[in-house]
C-alpha positions in Angstrom: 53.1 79.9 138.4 56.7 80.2 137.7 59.0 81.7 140.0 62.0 85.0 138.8 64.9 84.6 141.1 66.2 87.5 142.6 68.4 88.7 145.4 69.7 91.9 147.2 72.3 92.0 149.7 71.9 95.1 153.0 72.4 96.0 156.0 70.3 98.8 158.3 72.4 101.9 156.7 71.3 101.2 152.8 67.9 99.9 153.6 65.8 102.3 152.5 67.8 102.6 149.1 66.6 98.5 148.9 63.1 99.4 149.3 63.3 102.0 146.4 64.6 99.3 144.4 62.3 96.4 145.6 59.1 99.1 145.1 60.4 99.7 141.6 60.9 96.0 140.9 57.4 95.0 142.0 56.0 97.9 140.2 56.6 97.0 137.2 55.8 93.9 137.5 52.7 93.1 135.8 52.9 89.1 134.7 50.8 87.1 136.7 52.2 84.2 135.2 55.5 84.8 137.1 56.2 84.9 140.9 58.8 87.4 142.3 60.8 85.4 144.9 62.9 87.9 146.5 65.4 86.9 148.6 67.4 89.3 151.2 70.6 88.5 152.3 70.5 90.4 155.9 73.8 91.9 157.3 72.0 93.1 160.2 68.2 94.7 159.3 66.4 95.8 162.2 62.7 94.3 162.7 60.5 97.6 162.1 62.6 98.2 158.8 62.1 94.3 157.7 58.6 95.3 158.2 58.2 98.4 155.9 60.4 96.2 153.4 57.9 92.9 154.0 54.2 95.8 153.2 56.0 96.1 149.4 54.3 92.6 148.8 51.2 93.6 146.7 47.8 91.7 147.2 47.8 89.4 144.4 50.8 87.1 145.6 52.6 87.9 142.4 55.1 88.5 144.9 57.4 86.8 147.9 60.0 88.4 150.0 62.4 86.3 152.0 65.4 87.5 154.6 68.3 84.8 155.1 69.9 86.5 157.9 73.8 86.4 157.5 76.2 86.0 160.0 78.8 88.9 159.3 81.9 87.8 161.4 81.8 85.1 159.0 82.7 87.0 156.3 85.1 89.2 158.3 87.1 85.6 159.0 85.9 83.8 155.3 87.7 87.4 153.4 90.4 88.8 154.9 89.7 92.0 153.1 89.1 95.6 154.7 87.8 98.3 152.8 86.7 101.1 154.3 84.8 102.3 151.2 81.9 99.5 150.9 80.2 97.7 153.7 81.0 93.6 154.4 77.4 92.9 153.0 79.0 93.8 149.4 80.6 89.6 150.0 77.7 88.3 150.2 76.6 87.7 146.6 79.3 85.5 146.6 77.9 83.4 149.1 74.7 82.8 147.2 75.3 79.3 145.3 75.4 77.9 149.4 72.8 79.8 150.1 70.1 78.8 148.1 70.7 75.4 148.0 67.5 75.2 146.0 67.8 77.6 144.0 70.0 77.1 139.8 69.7 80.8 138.6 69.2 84.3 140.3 69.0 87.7 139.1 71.1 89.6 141.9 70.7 93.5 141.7 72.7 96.3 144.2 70.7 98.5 146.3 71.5 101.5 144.3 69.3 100.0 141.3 65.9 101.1 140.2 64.1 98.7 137.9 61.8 100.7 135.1 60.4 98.1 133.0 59.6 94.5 133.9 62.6 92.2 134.8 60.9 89.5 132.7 63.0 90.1 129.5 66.0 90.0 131.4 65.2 86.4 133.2 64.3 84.6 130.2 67.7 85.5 128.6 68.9 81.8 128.1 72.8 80.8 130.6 74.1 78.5 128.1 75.8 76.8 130.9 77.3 80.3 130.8 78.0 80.8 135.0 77.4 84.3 135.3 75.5 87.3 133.0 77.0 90.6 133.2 77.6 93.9 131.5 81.0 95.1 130.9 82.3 98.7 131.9 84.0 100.9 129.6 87.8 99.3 129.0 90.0 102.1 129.8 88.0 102.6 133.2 90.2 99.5 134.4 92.9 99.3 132.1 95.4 99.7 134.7 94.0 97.5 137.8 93.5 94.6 134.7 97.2 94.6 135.0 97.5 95.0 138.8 95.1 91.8 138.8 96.9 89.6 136.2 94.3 89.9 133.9 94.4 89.9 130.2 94.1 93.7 129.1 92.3 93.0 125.9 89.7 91.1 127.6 86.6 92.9 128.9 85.8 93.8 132.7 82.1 93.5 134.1 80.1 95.4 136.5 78.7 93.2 139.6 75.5 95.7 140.3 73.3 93.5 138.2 73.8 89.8 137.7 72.3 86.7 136.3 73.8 83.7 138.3 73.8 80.2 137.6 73.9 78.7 141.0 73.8 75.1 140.1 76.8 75.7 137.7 78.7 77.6 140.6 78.1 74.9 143.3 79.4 72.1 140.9 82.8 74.2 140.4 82.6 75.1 143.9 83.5 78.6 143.4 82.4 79.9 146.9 86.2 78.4 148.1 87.9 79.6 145.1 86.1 82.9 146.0 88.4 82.9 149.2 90.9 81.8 148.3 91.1 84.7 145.2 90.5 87.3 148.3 93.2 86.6 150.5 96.0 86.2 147.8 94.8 89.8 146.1 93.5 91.4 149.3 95.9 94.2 148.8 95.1 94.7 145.3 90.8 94.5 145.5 89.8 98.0 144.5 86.7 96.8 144.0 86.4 93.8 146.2 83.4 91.7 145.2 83.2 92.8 141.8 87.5 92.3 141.2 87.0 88.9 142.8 84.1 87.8 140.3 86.0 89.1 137.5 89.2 87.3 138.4 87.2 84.0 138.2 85.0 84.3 135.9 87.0 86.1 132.8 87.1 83.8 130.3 83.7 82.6 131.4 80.8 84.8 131.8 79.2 86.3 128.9 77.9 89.8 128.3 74.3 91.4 128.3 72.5 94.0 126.4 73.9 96.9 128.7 70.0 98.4 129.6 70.1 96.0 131.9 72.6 97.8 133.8 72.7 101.6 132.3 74.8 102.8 134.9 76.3 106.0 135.1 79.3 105.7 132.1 76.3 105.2 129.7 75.5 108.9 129.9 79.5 110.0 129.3 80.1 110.5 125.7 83.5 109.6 126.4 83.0 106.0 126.5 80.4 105.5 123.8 83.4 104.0 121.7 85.0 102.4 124.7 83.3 98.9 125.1 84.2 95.8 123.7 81.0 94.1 123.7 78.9 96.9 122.3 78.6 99.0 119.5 77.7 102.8 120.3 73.9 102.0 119.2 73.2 99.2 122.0 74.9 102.1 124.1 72.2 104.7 122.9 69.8 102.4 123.6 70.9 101.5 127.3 70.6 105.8 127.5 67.4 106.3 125.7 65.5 103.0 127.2 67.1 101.2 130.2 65.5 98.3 131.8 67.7 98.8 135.4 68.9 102.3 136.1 72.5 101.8 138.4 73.8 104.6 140.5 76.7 103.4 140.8 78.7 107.3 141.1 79.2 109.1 143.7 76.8 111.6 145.2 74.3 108.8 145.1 70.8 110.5 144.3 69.9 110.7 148.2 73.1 112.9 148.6 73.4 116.7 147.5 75.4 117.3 144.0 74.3 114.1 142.2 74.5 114.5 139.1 73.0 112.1 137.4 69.8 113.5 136.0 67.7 109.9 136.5 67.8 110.3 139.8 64.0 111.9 139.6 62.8 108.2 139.2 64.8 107.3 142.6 62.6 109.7 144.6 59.1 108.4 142.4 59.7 105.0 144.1 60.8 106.3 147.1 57.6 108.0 147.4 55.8 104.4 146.7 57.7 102.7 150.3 57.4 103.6 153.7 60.6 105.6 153.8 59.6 108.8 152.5 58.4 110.4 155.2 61.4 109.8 157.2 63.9 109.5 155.0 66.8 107.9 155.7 70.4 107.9 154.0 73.6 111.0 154.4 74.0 114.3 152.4 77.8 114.8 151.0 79.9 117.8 152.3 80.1 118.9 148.6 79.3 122.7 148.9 77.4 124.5 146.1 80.6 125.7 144.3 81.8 122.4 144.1 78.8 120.7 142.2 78.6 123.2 140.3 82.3 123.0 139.0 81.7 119.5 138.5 78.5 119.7 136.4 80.2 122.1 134.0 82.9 119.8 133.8 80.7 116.9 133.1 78.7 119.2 130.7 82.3 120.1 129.0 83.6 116.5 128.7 80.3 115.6 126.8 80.3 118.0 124.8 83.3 119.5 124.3 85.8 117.4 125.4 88.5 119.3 123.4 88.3 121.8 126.2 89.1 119.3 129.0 92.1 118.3 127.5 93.0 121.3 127.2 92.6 122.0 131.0 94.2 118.7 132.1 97.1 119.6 130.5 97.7 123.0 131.8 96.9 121.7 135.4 
């Protein structure tokens, strides 16, 4: 039996979000050919969660879970970077290549993913000696911090929510220094900390991927459909009409009141499979009523008639 590489990165505050995504992984999941290996990177998970993550392991063995329990002052003293808007535990994808010493290529996926078709295609998608598989974001999402970063504008900018890693590449360059290094000179500039650091290393070097293995949010904004520089608007239909890994990456998340993305009915269907549900964990947003629904008519507006929002930024 071969083994699919994969890892996740949490703490105790997004854990039950990583079971939705685990249960949706092993779900569909039906080649008995291939192992899951999962492997946890544990900012701090207590023991009766690890245990309700640990029951997701179906009968057949088709599937192995593993926590590597991280030490998170490390990280605190490794990147001297504070951002109140993500937890520490977002670093520690970059800690990986040390890691799993044993280990030459992972899939990593955030918490906020749910996998709907089998992860298979996306593993046997060959490196090249490539070091990292991503999918780039719309350009003129991060025109501006390209610039702030000393990056080449013209040249795309991924997203870090779903990865393919090659380990044994990264531990020959030893990146996990450069990583450091990258974090303390730009510490001030590091929107988007872990993601901004991989993209400042790897730029000329990673190499993009059919973007349904990440249809994150921008997919569904008409806005963008011309805005990639990898894709053409087709592979972006495609990423709409059949994604492999769904990526909340907006703000409300679909445990939080005014999400708006409409996918997040297949959040709660895997929810439903863990042992979460019935006390389910995770924060509601202050957004009141009025508020979402200004924003879904604005979101309905911009897709649709976006004429009419340019209209109204321009008069505000």
């Amino acid at each position: 039996m071969n083994n699919i590489n994969i890892a996740y990165a949490s703490d105790n505050n997004f854990v039950q979000h990583l079971a939705v995504s685990i249960a949706s992984l092993i779900k569909n999941h039906h080649d008995i050919t291939n192992k899951l290996c999962i492997y946890i990177l544990d900012g701090g998970i207590s023991l009766e969660n690890r245990k309700k993550i640990q029951q997701l392991e179906p009968s057949n063995k088709t599937t192995q879970i593993r926590f590597i329990l991280i030490q998170s002052a490390n990280f605190f003293n490794e990147f001297n970077v504070f951002n109140e808007r993500y937890p520490i535990s977002i670093y520690y994808r970059l800690s990986l290549p040390n890691l799993l010493s044993e280990v030459d290529k992972i899939i990593y996926l955030d918490c906020d993913t749910v996998v709907i078709s089998s992860i298979k295609e996306l593993w046997e998608i060959e490196t090249n000696n490539a070091p990292l598989l991503a999918v780039e974001e719309p350009f003129p999402l991060n025109a501006k911090r390209l610039i702030l970063l000393g990056l080449d504008v013209d040249a795309p900018y991924f997203n870090s929510g779903v990865l393919v890693l090659n380990l044994a590449w990264m531990r020959t360059h030893r990146c996990y220094d450069d990583f450091r290094k990258i974090a303390n000179t730009f510490q001030h500039r590091l929107l988007y900390p872990d993601q901004d650091i991989l993209n400042i290393y790897f730029q000329k070097l990673w190499k993009p991927i059919n973007p349904k293995f990440n249809a994150f949010f921008f997919v569904l904004q008409k806005k963008y459909i011309n805005a990639y520089r990898s894709y053409s608007p087709i592979l972006i239909k495609e990423a709409i009409k059949t994604p492999v890994i769904i990526h909340f990456n907006q703000t409300p998340k679909p445990w939080e009141y005014g999400c708006l993305d409409y996918r997040k009915k297949l959040y709660y269907r895997y929810l439903k499979c863990t042992d979460f549900w019935k006390d389910k964990i995770g924060t509601r947003s202050d957004m009141k009523f009025l508020v979402y629904l200004k924003n879904k008519i604005f979101f309905y507006l911009e897709n649709n008639f976006p004429f009419v929002v340019n209209i109204y930024k321009k008069l505000i």
